[in-house]
N, C-alpha and C positions, 0 to 999 in steps of 0.2 A: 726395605724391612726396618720396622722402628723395635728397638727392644727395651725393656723398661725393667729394671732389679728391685726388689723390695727384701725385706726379713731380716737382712742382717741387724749385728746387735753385739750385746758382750753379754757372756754366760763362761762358767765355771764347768774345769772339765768335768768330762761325765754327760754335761747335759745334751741336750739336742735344738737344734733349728734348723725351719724349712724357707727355703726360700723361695721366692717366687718371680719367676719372667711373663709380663705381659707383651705377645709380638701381635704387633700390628702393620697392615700395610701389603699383605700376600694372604692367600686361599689358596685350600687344598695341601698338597704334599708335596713343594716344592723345594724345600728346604730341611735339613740336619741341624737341629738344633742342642748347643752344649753349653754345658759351664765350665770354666776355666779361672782360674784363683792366680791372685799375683802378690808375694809376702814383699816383703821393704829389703831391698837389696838381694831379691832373688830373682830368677826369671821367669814366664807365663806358667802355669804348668795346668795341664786337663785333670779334668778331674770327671765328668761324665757327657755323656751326651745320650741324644735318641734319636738313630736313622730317618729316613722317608719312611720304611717301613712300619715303625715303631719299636726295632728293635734295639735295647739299652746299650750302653758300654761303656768300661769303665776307666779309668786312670787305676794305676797302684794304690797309691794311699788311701783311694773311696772306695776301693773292691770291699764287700763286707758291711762298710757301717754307711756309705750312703746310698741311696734308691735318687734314682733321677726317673721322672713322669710325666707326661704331656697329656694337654686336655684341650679336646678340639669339641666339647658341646658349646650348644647357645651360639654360633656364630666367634664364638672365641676360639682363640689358642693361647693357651698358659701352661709355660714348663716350670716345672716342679724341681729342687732338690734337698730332700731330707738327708739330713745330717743328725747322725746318732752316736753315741760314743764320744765327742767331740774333744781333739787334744789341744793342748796350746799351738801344736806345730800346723793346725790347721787356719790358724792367726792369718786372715789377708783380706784382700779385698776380690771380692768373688763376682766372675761377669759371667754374662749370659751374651751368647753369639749366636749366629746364622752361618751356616757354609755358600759358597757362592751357586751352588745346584749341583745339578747330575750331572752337568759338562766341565766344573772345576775341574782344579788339578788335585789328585790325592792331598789328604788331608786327614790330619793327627787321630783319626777316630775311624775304624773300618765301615768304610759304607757311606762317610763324607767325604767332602771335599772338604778345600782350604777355608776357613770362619775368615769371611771379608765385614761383617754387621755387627758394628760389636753394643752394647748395652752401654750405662755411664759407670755402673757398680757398684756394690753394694756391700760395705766393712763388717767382717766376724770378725771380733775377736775372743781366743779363749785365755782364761786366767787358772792357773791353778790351784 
């Protein structure tokens, strides 16, 4: 599974941006696909993802202000994450992963496994 990040940028709180994951490399619904943000001297933290099924989830601090969304027309799959409201403390560098399938082991998001595929990532930051 190959995953590629785009959108990130610098915007003032208040604003909004969506970012975008392009995954290549697998068909069908074989994979959980999330985003996950890492600020400078903190540690991983989730922030959303979207089942096999299609169904969303969220980390704490995204509940409310972002929407995560997956787009399987045309032959592609592109995960989505809209960021609205956006605060300085949202300031990192935001990845996009793969879980290992339906036979991982449990993993930070219900209804995945563990994220083994990770993106290169892609820098928000917000300014006040």
């Amino acid at each position: 599974v190959q995953l590629t990040e785009s959108g990130g940028g610098s915007v003032q709180s208040g604003q909004s941006l969506t970012l975008t994951c392009e995954v290549s490399g697998y068909t069908g619904n074989s994979y959980c696909l999330g985003w996950f943000r890492q600020a400078p001297g903190k540690e991983r933290e989730r922030v959303a993802a979207v089942e096999r099924d299609g169904t969303p989830h969220y980390g704490d601090s995204a509940r409310g202000r972002f929407t995560v969304s997956q787009d399987k027309d045309n032959g592609k799959n592109t995960l989505y994450l809209q960021m609205n409201s956006l605060k300085p403390e949202d300031t990192a560098i935001y990845y996009c992963a793969a879980d290992s399938g339906p036979q991982g082991r449990p993993g930070p998001f219900l209804g995945c496994s563990d994220f083994r595929s990770w993106g290169q990532g892609t820098q928000v930051t917000v300014s006040s």
